[in-house]
C-alpha positions in Angstrom: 147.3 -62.3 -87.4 149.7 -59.3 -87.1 153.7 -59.4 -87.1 155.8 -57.0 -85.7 159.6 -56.7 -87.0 162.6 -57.1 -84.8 163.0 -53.0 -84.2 159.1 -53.1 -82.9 159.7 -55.7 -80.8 163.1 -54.3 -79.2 161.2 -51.0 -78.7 158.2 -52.6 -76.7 161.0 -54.7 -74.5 162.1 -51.2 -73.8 158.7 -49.3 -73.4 157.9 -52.3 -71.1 161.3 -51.8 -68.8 160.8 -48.5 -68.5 156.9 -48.1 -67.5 156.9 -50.7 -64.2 153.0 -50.1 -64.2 152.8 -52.5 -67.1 154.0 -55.3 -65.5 152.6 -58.7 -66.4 150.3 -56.3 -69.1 149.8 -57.2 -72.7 150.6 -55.0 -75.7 147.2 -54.2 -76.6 146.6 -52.9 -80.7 143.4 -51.4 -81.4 141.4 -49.3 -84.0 139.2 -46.3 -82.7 137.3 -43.9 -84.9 139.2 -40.1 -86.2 142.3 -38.9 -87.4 142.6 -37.7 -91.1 141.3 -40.5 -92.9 139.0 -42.0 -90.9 140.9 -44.6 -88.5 143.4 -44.2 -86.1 145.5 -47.1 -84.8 146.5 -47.1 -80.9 148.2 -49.4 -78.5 148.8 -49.7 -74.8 149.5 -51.8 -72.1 146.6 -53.5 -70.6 145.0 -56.9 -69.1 143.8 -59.4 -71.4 139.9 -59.8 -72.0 137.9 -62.9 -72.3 136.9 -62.5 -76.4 141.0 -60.9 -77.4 142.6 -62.8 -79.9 146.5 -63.0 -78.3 149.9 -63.1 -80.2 152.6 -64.2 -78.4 155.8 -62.2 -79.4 159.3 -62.2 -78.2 158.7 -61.8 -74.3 155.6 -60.0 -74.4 151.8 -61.1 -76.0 150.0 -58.7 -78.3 145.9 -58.6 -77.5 143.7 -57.1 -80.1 140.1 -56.8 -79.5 137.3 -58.5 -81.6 136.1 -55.2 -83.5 139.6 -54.2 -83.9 140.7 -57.8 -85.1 139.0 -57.7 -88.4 140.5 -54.2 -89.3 143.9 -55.3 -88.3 144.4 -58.8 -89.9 147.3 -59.3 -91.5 148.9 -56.1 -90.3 152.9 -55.5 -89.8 154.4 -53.1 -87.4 158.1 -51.7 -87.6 159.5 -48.9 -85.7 162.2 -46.5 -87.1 163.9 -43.8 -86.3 165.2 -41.5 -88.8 165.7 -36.9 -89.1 161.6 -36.7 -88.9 161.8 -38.1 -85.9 161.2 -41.7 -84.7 157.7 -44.0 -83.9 155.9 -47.0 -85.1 155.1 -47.6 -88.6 152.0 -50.2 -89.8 151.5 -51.7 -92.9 148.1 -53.0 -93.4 146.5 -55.2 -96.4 143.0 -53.9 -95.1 143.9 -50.1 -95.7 142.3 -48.4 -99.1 144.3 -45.2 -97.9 146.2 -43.7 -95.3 147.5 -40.3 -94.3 150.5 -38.2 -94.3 150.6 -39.0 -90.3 150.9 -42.6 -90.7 148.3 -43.1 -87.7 145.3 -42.6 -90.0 144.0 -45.4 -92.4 140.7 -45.7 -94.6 138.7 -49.2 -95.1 
């Protein structure tokens, strides 16, 4: 459903040593409405629910939700750091247009 490059992965490992209250969480992607286009993505540690749909990455699993799922099919996720600074990046096929931000995405 989604992949996430080797610097994405390396950078949850170390999100998930250094915040000891997500321990045993999943990495959990989702869509919610705003930001300048329309859709913002997010992501945080949480449980797994009955309907997710779960990846299994290097030592962690990614949980999306069922609303969220059919927004980010097929989606990839790097992380980089470079002079503007440093965060996650997504690519995603579904996306008719995205913002400036990088956060923001049409459908």
């Amino acid at each position: 459903m989604i992949t996430m490059t080797e610097n994405a992965v390396r950078r949850v490992r170390e999100l998930l040593q250094n915040a000891p209250d997500a321990g045993g969480k999943a990495l959990r992607l989702y869509v919610q409405g705003g930001g300048c286009a329309g859709f913002e993505y997010g992501f945080t540690f949480d449980e797994r629910k009955e309907d997710d749909t779960v990846a299994s990455q290097d030592g962690f699993d990614v949980v999306i939700d069922p609303m969220s799922a059919m927004y980010l099919a097929g989606l990839n996720v790097d992380y980089g750091e470079d002079l503007n600074g440093a965060g996650f990046q997504f690519t995603n096929p579904n996306s008719t247009g995205t913002c400036g931000c990088g956060k923001s995405f049409a459908v």
